[in-house]
N, C-alpha and C positions, 0 to 999 in steps of 0.2 A: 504494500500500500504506500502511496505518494506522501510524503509527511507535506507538511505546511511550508511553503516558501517563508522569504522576507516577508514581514508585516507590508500590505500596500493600502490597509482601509485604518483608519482611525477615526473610531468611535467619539463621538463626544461627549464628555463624560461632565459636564455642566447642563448640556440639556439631559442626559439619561435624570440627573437629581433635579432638574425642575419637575422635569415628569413626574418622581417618585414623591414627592413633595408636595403637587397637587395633586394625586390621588391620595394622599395622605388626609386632605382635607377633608374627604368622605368620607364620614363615621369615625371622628376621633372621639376617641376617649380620655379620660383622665391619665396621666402618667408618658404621654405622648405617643399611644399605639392606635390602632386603627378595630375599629367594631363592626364589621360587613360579613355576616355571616352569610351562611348559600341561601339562595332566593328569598333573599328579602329586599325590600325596598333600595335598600342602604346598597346592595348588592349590587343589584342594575344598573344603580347610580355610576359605580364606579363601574361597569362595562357599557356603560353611554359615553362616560370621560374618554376610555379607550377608542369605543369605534370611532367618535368626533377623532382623535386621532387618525387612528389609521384611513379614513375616506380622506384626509388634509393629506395624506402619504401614498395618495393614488392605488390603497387596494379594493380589495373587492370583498364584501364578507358575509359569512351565511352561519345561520345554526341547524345544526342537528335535530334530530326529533327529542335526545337526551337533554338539550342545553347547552350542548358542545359548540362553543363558539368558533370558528376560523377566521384568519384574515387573511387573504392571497395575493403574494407577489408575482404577478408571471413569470415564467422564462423564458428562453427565448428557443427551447424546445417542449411544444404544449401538451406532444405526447408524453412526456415525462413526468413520474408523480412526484411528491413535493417533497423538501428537504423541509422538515419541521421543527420548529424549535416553539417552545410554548412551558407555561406551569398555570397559575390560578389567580383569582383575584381574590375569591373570599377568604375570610381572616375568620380564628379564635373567637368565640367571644369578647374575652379581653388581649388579641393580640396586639402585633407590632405591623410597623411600619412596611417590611422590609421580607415575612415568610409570603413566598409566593408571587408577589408583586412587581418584586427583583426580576425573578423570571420572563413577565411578559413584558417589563419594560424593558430591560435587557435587549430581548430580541426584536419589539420595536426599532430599536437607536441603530439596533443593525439596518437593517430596513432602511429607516432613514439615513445613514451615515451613506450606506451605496446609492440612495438615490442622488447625493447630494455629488459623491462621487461622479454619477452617470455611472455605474459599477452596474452590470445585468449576469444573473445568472444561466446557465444551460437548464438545470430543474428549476420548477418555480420555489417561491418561497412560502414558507405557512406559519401564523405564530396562532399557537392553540389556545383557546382560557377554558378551559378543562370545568366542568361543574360539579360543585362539589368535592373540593380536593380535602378537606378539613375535616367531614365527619362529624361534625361538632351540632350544629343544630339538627341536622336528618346522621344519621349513622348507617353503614357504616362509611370511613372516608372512600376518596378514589370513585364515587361513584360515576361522575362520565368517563371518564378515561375506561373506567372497569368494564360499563358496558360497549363503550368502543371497541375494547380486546376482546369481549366472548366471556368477561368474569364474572360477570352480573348480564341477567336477561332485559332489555326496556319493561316486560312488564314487572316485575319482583320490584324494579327500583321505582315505576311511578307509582305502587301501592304504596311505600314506605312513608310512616308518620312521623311527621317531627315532634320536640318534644312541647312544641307549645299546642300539637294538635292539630297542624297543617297536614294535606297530605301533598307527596311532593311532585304529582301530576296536574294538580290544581294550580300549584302555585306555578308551574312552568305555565300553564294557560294565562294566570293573568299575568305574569309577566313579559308574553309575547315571544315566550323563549322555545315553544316545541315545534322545530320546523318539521319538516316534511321528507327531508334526507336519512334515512336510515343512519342510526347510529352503529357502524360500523367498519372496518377495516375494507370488507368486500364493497363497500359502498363509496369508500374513501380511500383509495390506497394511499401508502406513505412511505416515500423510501428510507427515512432517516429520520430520526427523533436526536435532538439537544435541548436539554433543560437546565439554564441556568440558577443556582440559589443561595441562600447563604446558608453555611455548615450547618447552623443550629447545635451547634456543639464549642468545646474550648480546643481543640488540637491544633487546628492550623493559626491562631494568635500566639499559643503559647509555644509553639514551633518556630513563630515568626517568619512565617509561610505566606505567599500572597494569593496564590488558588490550590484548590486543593484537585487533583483528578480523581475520578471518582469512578473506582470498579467493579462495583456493586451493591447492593443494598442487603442490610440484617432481615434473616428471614423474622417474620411476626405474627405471634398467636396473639388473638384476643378471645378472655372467656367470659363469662359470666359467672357469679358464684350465688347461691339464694340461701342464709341461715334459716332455719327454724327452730324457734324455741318453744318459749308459752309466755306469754303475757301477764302478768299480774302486777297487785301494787306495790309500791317500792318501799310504802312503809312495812306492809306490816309480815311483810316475805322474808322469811331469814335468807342471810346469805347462804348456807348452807344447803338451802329449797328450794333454789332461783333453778331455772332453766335458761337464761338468759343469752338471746341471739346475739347480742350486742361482744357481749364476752368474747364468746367464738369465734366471730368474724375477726378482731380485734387480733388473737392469737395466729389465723390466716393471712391476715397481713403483716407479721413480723416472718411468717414463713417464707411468705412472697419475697420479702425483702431479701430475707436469708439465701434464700436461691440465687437470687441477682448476684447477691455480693461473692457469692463462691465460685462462679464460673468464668474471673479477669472481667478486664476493660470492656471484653466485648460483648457482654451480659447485659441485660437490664430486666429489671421485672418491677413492675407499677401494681400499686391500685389505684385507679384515677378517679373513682366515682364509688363512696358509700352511704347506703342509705338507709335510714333510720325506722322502721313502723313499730309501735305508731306515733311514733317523734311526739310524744307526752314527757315532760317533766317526773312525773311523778307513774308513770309505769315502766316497771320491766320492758325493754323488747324482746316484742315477739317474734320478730320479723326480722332480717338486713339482706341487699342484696348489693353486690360488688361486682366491680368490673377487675381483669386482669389485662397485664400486657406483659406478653414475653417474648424477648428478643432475643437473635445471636443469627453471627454471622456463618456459622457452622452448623450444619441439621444434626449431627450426632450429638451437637452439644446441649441445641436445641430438645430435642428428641429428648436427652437426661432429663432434662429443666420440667417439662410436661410430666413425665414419670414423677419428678420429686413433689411438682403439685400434686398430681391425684393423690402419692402418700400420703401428703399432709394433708388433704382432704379427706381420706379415709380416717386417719389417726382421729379426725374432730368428731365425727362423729358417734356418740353415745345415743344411751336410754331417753332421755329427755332432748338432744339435739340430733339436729342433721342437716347436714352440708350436700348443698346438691351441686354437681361444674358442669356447666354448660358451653360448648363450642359455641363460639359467636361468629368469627372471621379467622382469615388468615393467609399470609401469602408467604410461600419457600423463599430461601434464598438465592438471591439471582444475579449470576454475575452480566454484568454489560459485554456490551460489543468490543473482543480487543480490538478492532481496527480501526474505528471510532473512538478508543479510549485515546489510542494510543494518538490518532491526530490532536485531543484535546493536547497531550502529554507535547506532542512535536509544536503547537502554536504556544503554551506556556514557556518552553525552551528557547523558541525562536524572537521571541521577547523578552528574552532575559529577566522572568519571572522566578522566585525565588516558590519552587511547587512539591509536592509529593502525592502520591498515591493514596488516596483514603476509601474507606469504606461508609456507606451511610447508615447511620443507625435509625433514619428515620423513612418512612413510608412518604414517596412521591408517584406523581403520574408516571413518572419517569420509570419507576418498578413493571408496572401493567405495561407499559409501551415495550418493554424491553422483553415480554414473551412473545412479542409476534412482528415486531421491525427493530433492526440495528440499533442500538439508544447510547446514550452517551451521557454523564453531567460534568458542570463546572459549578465547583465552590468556593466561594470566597469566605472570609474570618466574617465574625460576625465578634464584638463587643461581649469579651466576658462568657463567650459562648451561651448567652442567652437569648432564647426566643420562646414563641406560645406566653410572649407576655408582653407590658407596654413598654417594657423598659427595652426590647431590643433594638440595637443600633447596630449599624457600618458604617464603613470609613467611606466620603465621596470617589476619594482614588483609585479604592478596591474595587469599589460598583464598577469604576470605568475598567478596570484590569482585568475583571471577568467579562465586562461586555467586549473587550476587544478577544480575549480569547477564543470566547463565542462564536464571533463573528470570522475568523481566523478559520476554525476548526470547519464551523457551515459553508464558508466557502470551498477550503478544499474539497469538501463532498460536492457541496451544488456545482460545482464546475465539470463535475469527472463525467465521464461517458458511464451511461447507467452499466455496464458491464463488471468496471472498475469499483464501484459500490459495495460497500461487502455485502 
């Protein structure tokens, strides 16, 4: 494979942060992050700001029957399918500035940087806004990307309720977002995925790293866990006579913890959500239900980690309680395209970017895109390795140093005779 020549596009990396900066304006919240959850108001909002962009940058754009937004740059061979690069717009509840958002503006700047050029590809161009990448308000994440790939069916995902009680076929209706194109791969082909982001982790600051290449992603369980006890009052129950769901669960999540912490850096295991019944003051719980997340970038290791839950889910339950685990989600792990890694790897280099190979520990489109076209990402540091809060930041220079790598790496593909493609 052809690595990257000299840099010949440079990005502009004061408009990439104006951009980022007003879509920042849509749904801020306290602490300096952004609040645009998947199809909500706030939501559209900011893929209005975008497409006003991209129709000012002469593409052409359509959505899918899922949500799936595109924006197309021609090439200057039409039978050719498009070199893509794309991530999300919706945010966290309480997120940042910077997860997701990075990504399509990112490949924007590209876009625009070549037009300004007069720079034309042989494939076209495409920057995705994937819906529902967060998981956060409808569950679970990945949801257009996933039914793009074949990982979720269009109908399962437009039944799916959110938690305020939306369902999320409805909302794509009023929000004018369920076109008419199959959501799908055979509907859309794609020769190439790139998805820019920031780390959301601390390795490449504390590295003093400027992009990070990124050759796969941590395979991820998510479970559900439901306690049962018995409910009674809080006075006059000996401790001794309690059944108490609260208890249990409580004990489950130090084991979760425990698991993470025994299987290295590239572990993690969460509970991100516990819930209380019947969230009274003055009774026993009777009830709790939890979520899990278990990570790693190895399936054997993976594989332990699930085994060590279910133990510790059998061991809790006794006479008076029971712990039940339920499969929620889950995706293997998945290495990327080396030929595409590796040109990210060859434009980092050729820019005398200070980079390393990293693995993601987190779930992007960019995982679903990588079972069924070439995929690739670029990461830059992000501030203190925080994100999924308000407080995350990046440096303006970084944004620009992943947008030019970006850009560097989708050119060598878009340029190549489709033969040459991995």
């Amino acid at each position: 494979m052809t690595a990257p020549t000299a840099p010949t596009i440079t990005p502009d990396g004061n408009r990439l942060w104006r951009s980022l900066m007003e879509m920042a304006e849509i749904g801020p919240i306290p602490g300096g992050g952004s609040g645009r959850q998947a199809l909500t108001d706030l939501d559209a909002a900011g893929r209005a700001l975008f497409s006003g962009w991209c129709r000012e940058s002469g593409l052409t754009l359509e959505t899918d029957a899922i949500g799936n937004l595109f924006a197309r740059r021609p090439g200057t061979d039409p039978t050719l399918p498009p070199v893509m690069m794309g991530s999300h717009l919706d945010t966290q509840p309480t997120g940042g500035r910077f997860d997701g958002v990075y990504g399509v503006l990112a490949a924007l700047e590209v876009v625009r940087s070549l037009n300004d050029a007069g720079r034309h590809t042989r494939h076209p161009l495409e920057i995705a806004v994937w819906m529902n990448e967060e998981g956060a308000r409808y569950a679970p994440p990945m949801m257009g990307s996933g039914v793009f790939t074949g990982r979720f069916t269009e109908a399962e995902i437009l039944d799916k309720v959110a938690q305020d009680g939306a369902r999320l076929g409805d909302d794509l209706e009023r929000l004018g977002w369920r076109g008419t194109r199959p959501a799908s791969l055979a509907a859309h082909p794609v020769a190439a995925y790139f998805e820019a982001h920031i780390e959301q982790g601390p390795v490449l600051e504390a590295d003093g790293l400027e992009v990070g290449v990124v050759t796969g992603a941590r395979g991820q369980r998510w479970y559900d866990a439901v306690v049962t006890g018995r409910e009674a009052h809080a006075g006059p129950t000996p401790m001794r006579l309690r059944q108490d769901a609260l208890v249990t669960a409580a004990t489950l999540v130090l084991a979760v913890e425990a698991i993470g912490a025994a299987h290295g850096e590239e572990a993690s295991a969460t509970v991100g959500i516990l819930d209380v019944h019947p969230h009274s003051r003055n009774v026993i719980p009777g009830r709790c239900t939890l979520t899990i997340d278990l990570r790693h970038a190895d399936t054997a290791v993976l594989d332990t980690m699930e085994a060590e839950l279910k133990a510790a889910v059998a061991g809790l339950t006794d006479a008076g309680r029971t712990v039940e685990l339920r499969d929620f989600w889950s995706f293997p792990v998945l290495p990327f395209d080396p030929g595409l890694v590796e040109r990210v790897r060859a434009a980092a280099a050729a820019r005398g970017l200070r980079h390393r190979d990293i693995v993601s520990g987190a779930g992007h489109d960019a995982v679903y895109m990588s079972m069924v076209v070439p995929t690739a990402m670029v990461f830059i540091p992000c501030v203190d390795g925080i994100s999924h809060n308000p407080a995350e930041a990046i440096d303006p220079a970084q944004a620009a140093t992943g947008c030019a790598v970006l850009c560097d790496a989708v050119l060598a593909t878009a340029e190549r005779d489709p033969l040459s493609l991995p």
